[in-house]
C-alpha positions as CSV (number, residue, x, y, z in Angstrom):
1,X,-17.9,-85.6,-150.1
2,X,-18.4,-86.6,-146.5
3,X,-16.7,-89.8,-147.1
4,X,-13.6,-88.0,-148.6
5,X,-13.3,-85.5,-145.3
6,X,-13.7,-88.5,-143.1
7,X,-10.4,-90.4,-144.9
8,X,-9.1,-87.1,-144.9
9,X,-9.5,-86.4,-140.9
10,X,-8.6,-90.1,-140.3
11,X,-5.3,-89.5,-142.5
12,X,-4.4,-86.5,-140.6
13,X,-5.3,-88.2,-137.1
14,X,-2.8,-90.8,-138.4
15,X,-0.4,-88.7,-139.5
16,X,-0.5,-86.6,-135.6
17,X,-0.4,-89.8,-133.8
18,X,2.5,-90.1,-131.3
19,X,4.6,-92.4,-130.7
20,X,4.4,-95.4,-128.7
21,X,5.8,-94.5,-125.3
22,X,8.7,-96.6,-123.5
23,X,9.8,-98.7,-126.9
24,X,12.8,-101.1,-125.3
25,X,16.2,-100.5,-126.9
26,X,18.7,-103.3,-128.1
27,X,18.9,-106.4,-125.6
28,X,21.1,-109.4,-125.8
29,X,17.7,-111.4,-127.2
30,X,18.0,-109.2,-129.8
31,X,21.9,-109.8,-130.5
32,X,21.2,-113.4,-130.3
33,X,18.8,-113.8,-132.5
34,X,20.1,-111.4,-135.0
35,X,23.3,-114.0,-134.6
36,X,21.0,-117.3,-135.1
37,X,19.8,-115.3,-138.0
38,X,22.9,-114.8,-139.9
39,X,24.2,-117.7,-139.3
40,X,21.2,-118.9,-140.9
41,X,21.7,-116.8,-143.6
42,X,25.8,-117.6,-144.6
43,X,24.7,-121.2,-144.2
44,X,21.7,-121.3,-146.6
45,X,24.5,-119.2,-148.9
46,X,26.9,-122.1,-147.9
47,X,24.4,-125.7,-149.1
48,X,22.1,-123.9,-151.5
49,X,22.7,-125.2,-155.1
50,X,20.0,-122.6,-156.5
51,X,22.4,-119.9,-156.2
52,X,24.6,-118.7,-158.9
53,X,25.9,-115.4,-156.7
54,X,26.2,-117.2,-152.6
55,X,28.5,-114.6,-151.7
56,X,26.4,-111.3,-152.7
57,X,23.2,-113.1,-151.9
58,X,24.1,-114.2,-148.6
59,X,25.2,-110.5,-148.3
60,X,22.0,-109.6,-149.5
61,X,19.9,-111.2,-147.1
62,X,22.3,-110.8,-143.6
63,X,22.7,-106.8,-143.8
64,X,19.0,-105.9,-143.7
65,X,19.2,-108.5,-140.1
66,X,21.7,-106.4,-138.7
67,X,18.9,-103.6,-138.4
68,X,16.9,-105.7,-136.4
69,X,17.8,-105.0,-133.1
70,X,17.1,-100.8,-133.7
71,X,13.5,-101.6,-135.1
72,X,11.6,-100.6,-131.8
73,X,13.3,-97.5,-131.1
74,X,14.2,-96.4,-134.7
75,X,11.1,-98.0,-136.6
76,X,11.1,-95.9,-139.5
77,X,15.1,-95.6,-140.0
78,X,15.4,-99.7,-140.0
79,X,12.4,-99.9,-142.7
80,X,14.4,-97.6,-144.5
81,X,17.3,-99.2,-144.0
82,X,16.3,-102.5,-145.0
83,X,14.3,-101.3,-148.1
84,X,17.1,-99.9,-149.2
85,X,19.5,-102.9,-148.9
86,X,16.8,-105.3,-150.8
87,X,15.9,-102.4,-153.7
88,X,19.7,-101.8,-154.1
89,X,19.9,-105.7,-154.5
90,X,16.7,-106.6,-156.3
91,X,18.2,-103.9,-158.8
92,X,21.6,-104.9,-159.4
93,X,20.4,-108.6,-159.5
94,X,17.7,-107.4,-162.4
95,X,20.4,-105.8,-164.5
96,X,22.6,-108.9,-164.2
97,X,20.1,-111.4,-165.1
98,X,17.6,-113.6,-163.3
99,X,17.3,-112.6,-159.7
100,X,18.2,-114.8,-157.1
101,X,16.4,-117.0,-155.0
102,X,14.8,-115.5,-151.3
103,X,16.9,-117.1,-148.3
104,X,14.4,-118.8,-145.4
105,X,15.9,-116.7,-142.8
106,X,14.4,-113.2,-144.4
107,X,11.9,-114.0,-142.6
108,X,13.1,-112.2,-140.0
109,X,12.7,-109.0,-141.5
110,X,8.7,-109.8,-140.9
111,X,9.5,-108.1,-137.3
112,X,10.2,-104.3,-139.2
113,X,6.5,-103.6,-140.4
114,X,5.3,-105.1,-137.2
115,X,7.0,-103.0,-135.2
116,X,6.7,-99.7,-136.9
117,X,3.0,-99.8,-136.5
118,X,3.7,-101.3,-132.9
119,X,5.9,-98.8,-131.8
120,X,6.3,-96.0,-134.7
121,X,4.9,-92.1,-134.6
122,X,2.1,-91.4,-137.0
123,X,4.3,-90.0,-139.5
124,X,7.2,-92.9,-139.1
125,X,4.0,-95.2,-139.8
126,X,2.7,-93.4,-143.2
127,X,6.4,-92.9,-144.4
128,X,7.5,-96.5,-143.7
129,X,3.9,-97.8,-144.9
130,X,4.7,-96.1,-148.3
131,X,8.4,-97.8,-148.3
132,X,7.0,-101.4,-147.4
133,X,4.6,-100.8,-150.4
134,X,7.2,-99.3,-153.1
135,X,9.4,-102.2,-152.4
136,X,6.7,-104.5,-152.7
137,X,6.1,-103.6,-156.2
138,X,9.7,-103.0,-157.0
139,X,10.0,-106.8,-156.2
140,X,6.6,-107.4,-157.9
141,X,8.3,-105.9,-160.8
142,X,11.8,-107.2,-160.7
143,X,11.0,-110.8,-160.2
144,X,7.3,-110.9,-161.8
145,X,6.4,-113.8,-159.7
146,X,2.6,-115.3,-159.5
147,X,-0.5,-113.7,-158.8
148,X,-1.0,-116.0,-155.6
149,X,2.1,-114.8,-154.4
150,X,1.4,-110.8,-154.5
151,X,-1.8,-111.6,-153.1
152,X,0.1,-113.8,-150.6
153,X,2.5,-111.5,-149.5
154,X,0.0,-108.4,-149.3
155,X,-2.3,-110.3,-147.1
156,X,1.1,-111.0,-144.5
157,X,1.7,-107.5,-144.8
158,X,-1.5,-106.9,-143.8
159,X,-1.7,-109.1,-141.0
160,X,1.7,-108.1,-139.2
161,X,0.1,-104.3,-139.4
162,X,-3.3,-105.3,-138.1
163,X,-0.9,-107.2,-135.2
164,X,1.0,-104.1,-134.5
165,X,-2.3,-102.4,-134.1
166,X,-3.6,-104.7,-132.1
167,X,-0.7,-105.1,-129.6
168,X,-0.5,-101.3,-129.7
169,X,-4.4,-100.6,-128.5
170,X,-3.9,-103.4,-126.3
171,X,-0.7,-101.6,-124.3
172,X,-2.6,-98.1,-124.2
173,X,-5.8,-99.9,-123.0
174,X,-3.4,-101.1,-120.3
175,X,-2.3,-97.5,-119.8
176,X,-5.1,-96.0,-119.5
177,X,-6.3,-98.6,-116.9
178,X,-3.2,-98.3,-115.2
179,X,-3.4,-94.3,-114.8
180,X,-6.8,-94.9,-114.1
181,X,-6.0,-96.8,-111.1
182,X,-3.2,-94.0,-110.0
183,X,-6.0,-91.9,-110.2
184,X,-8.7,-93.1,-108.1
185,X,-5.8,-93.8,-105.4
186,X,-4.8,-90.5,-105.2
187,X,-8.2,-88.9,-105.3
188,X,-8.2,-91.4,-101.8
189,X,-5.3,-89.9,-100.9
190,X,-6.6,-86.1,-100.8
191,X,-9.5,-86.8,-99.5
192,X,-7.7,-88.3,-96.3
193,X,-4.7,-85.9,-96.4
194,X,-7.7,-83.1,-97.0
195,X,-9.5,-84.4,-93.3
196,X,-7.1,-84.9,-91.2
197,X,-5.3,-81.3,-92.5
198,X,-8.5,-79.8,-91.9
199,X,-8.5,-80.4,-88.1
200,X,-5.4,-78.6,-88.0
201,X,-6.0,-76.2,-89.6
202,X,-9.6,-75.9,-87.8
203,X,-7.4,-75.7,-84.4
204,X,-5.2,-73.1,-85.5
205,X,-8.1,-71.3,-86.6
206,X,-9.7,-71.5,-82.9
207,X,-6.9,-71.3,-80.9
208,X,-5.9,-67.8,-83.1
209,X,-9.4,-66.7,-82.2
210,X,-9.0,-67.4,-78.3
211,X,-5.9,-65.4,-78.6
212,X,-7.1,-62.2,-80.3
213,X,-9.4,-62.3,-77.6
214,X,-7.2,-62.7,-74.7
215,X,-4.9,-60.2,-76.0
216,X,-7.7,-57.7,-75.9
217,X,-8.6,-58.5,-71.8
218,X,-4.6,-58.1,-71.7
219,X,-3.8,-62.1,-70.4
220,X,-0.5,-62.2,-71.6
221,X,0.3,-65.8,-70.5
222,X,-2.4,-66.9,-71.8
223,X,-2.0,-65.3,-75.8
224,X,1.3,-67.2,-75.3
225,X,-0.3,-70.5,-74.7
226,X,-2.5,-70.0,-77.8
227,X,0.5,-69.1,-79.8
228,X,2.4,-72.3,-79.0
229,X,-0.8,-74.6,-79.8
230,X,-1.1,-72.6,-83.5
231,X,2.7,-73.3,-84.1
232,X,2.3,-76.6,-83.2
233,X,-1.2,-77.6,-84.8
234,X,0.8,-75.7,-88.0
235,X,3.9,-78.0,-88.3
236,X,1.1,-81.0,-87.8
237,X,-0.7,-79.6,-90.8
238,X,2.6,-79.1,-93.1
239,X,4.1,-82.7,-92.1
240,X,0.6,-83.5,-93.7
241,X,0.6,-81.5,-96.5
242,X,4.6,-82.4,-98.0
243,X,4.5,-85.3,-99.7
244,X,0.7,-84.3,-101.1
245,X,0.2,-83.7,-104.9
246,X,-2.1,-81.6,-106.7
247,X,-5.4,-83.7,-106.8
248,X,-9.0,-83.5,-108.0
249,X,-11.3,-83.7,-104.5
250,X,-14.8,-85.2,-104.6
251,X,-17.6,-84.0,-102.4
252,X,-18.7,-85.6,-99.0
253,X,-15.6,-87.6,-98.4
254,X,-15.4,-90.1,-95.4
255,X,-13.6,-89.0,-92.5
256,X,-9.8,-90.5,-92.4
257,X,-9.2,-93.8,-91.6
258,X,-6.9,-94.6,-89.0
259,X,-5.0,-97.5,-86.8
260,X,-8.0,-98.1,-85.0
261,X,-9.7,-99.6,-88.6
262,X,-6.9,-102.0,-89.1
263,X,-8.4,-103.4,-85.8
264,X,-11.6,-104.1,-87.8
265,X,-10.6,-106.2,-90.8
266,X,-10.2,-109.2,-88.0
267,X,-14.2,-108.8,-88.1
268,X,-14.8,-107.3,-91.5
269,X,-15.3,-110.8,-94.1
270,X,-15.8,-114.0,-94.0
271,X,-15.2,-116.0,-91.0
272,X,-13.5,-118.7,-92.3
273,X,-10.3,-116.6,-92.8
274,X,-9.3,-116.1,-89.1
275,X,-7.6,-112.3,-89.4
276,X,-4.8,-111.6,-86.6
277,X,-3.8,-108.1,-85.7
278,X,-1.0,-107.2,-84.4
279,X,0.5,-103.7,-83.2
280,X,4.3,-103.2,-81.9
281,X,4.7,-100.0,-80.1
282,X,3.2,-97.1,-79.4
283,X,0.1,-96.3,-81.1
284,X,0.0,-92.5,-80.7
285,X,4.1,-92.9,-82.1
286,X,2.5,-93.3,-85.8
287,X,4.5,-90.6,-87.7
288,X,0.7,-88.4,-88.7
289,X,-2.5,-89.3,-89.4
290,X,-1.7,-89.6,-93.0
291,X,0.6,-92.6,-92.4
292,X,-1.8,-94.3,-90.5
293,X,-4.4,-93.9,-93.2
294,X,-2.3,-94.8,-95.9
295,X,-1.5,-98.0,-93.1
296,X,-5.3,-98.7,-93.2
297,X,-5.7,-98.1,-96.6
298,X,-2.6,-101.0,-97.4
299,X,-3.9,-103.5,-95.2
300,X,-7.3,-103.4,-96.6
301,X,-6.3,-104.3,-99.5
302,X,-3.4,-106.8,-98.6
303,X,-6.6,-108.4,-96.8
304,X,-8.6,-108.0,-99.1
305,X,-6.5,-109.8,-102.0
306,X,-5.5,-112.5,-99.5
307,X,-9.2,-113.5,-99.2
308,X,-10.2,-113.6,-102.8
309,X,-7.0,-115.1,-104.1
310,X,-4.8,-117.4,-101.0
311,X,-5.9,-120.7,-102.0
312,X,-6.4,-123.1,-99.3
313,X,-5.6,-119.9,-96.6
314,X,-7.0,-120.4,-93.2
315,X,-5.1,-117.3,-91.4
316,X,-3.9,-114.0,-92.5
317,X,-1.4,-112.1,-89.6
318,X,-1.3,-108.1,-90.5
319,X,1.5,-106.6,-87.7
320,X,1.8,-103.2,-87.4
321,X,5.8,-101.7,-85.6
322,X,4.9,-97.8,-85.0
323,X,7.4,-95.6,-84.2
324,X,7.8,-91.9,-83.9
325,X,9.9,-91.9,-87.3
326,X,7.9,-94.8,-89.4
327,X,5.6,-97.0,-89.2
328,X,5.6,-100.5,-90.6
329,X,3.2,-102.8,-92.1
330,X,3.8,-106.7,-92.4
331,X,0.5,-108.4,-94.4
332,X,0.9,-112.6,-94.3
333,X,-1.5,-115.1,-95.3
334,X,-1.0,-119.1,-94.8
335,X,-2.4,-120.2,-98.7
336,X,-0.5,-122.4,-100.9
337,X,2.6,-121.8,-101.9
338,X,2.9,-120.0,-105.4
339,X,-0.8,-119.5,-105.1
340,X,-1.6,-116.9,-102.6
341,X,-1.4,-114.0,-104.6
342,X,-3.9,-112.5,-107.3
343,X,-4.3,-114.2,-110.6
344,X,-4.8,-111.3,-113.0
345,X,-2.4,-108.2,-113.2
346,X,-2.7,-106.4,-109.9
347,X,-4.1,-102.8,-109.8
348,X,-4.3,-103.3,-106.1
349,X,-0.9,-103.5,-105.6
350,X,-0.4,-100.9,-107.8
351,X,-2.7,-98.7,-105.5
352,X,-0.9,-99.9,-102.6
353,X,2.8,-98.8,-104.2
354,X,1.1,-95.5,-105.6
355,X,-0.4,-94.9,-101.9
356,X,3.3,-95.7,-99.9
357,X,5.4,-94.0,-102.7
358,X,3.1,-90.3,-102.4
359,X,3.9,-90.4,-98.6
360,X,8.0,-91.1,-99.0
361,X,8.1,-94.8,-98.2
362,X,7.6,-98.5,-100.0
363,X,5.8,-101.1,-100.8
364,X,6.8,-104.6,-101.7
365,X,4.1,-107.6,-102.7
366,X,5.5,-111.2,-103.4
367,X,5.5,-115.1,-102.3
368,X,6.8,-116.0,-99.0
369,X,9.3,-118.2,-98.3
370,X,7.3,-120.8,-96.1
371,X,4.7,-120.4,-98.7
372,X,1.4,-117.6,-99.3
373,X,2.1,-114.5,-99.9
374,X,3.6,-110.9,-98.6
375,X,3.2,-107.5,-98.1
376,X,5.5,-105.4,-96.8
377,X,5.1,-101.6,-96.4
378,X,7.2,-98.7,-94.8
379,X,6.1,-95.6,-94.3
380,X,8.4,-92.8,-93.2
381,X,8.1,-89.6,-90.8
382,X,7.3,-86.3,-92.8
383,X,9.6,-83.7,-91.0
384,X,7.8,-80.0,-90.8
């Protein structure tokens, strides 16, 4: 009994599953080789000498490839559509005598069960399972062919669903990692965004204090000074706050890190990689604290990749251009060309673009020209 509720409650999880997000629609890839694949098709019909029908064979085997290029985003509709077309066929073919020999470039259509596990909904995936399976014994019956050859063509069925499985798990494992990442960035984000709005907000609190109080002894003047520090510590605290999503916070959070760490990566590491710092402008012009965090926070890890990764790098050059309206952050290292950057998919860049985009601005990562690699990041002005 237990065993029958747990196929039962895997059925139904099946059956619930979603689709896979972000299928890709029709490309010229797919136009060519459904092309290639015809073509293959009419010319098997064309040299054959095995086939007594070419002309409704050849039909019966370049239809179903026309499909093809629909089978991520439509998975179930192109397994219907091509089990249709080969039933339709296998049917007529039965009625008029022997059937007709299978033409090499079907094997094409070995792409439709792949992708409807790969990219199909739960239900498109139990539906087009049970067509794959009816024409499978339709042919079984039709053309009665050897019992290596069921067993044959099950186990390739078989195999191209376990590989849509596969692929599938593999993608949301990526996913998952991926949001994962945007995650833990953001979480940095509020903390910082949470300390440096706090002082603000601290001031305001104060100041609005000293002025209750100096309105009661009547100082005039001086509740007007207190007034213009709270409106001003305010818009400090909102150009801080736009931009900010709606995070989960941790407890005991480090205070926010600012232009004055970027000075300590030249010391932070190993000293074989000499680390040259460079600021253009005014340092008290960085558009908020937040900026110059998220600065900090870009350059750490710009470093940081450049160490582990730029091979044969003797230098890394982080400049800094601060203005009142942005601030701009150039990361450079001296490694080998095509070389420099990091070998497996980069969930620090991802950070660094999920850190520049929250605050407004951008963040590019490639090789340089003269050889190494890049980072570039801008980072706009919040306006209260």
């Amino acid at each position: 009994m237990s065993s029958i509720r747990g196929v039962r409650g895997g059925l139904l999880a099946l059956w619930r599953r979603p689709r896979a997000p972000g299928p890709p629609g029709p490309s010229w890839i797919d136009a060519a080789s459904v092309a290639v694949l015809v073509a293959a098709a009419v010319t098997e019909g064309v040299i054959r000498g095995d086939v007594d029908r070419p002309v409704l064979t050849t039909l019966a085997h370049a239809a179903p490839l026309l499909a093809l290029p629909w089978r991520r985003t439509h998975p179930l509709t192109v397994v219907a559509v091509v089990m249709a077309i080969g039933a339709a066929f296998e049917v007529s073919w039965r009625l008029a005598g022997e059937p007709e020999p299978v033409f090499f470039a079907a094997a094409g259509l070995l792409l439709v069960p792949y992708a409807l596990v790969r990219w199909g909904s739960g239900r498109a995936i139990v539906l087009g399972g049970g067509l794959l399976v009816a024409g499978q014994v339709l042919s079984a019956v039709v053309r009665q062919p050897p019992v290596g050859d069921i067993v044959g063509g099950s186990a390739v069925l078989l195999l191209l669903i376990a590989a849509g499985e596969a692929v599938r798990a593999r993608a949301a494992a990526a996913a998952r990692r991926t949001e994962r990442v945007r995650a833990q960035e953001r979480e940095r984000i509020a903390r910082d965004l949470h300390d440096t709005v706090a002082r603000h907000v601290s001031a305001v609190a104060v100041r609005a204090q000293a002025g209750r109080l100096a309105a009661r002894t009547g100082a005039g003047e001086t509740v007007a000074g207190h007034l213009a520090v709270i409106e001003s510590e305010a818009r400090a605290a909102l150009r801080e706050m736009r931009g900010a999503v709606q995070l989960l916070r941790g407890e005991d959070s480090p205070a926010a890190p600012g232009l004055t760490d970027v000075r300590r990566l030249a010391t932070d590491g190993p000293p074989a990689v000499t680390v040259a710092i460079e600021v253009d402008g005014d340092g008290d012009g960085v558009p908020g604290p937040a900026a110059a965090a998220a600065a900090y926070r870009i350059a750490q890890e710009a470093v940081t990749n450049a160490r582990r990764h730029a091979r044969g790098a003797t230098r890394i050059d982080v400049r800094l251009t601060c203005t009142g309206r942005a601030l701009d952050l150039v990361v450079t290292d001296d490694g080998a060309p095509g070389h420099a950057g990091p070998t497996a998919p980069g969930y620090g860049l991802l950070g660094m673009s999920e850190r520049a985009g929250l605050l407004g601005g951008t963040c590019d990562a490639g090789p340089a020209p003269g050889g190494g690699w890049r980072v570039a990041a801008h980072l706009p002005a919040r306006q209260a």
